[in-house]
N, C-alpha and C positions, 0 to 999 in steps of 0.2 A: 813690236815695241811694247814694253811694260811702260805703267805711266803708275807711280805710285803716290800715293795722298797720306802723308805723316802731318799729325799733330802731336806739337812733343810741351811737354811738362813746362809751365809757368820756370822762367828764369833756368832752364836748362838748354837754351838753345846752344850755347857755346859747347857744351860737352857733348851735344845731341852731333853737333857738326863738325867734331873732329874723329865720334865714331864712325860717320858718316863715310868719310875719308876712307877707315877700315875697310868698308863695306865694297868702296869704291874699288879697293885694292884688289880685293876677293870677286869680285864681279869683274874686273879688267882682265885677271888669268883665266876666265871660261870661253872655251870654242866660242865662235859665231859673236864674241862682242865687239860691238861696231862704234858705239857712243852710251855716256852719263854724262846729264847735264841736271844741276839741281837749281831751284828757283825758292824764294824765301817771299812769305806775303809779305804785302806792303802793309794791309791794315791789321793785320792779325801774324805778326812777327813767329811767333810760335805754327804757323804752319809753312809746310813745305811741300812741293812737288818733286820730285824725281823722275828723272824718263830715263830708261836706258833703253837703247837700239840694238838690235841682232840683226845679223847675215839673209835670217830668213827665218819662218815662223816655226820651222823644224826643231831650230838651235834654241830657241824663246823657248819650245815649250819640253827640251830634254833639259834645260835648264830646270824648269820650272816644277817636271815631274819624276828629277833624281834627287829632292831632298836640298839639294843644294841653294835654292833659294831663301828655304828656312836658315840654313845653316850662316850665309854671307849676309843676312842683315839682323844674326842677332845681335851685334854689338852695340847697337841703337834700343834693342829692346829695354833697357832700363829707364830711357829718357821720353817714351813713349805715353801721352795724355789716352790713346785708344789704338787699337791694330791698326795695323797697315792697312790701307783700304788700295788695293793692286787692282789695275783691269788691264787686259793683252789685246794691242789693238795692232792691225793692220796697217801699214802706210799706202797710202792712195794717190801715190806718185803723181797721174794725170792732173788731180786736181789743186792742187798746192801750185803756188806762185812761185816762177822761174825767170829768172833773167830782172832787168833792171825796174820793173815794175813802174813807171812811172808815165802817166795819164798826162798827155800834155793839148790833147782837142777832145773834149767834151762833145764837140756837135757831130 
């Protein structure tokens, strides 16, 4: 899983989020992608999260070490307040919550 942390330019979030799109486009065509999902703060509108999912950490990181990752999010680089701040993390399938989750005896 890549999980990336954008902060984009005062009053540029509209144009920051239709490059976005772009980026989306170009990351949907690579081997091993599974899921992009993008999230927008609540208090600080101008930042945003990105996670995109891979097959497996193989795919994440031939992505990551053929260029191609610089290449598919520079369309956002204009609307950018600081780099991309990226971390490649692991899913931990076991412990993550499955099924209907819901506590109904406490004792």
């Amino acid at each position: 899983m890549q999980r990336v942390e954008i902060a984009v330019r005062d009053g540029q979030e509209a144009a920051f989020e239709a490059a976005v799109c772009e980026v989306r486009q170009q990351v949907f065509m690579t081997r091993g992608f599974r899921d992009f999902t993008v999230a927008q703060g609540v208090e600080e509108p101008g930042t945003y999260m990105v996670q995109v999912l891979w097959e497996t950490a193989d795919e994440l990181l031939e992505f990551t070490g053929s260029g191609r990752f610089e290449r598919c999010w520079a369309p956002v680089e204009p609307f950018l307040a600081r780099s991309l701040r990226v971390d490649h993390l692991v899913e931990r399938h076991g412990l993550g919550l499955q099924g209907p989750g819901v506590l109904t005896d406490l004792a």
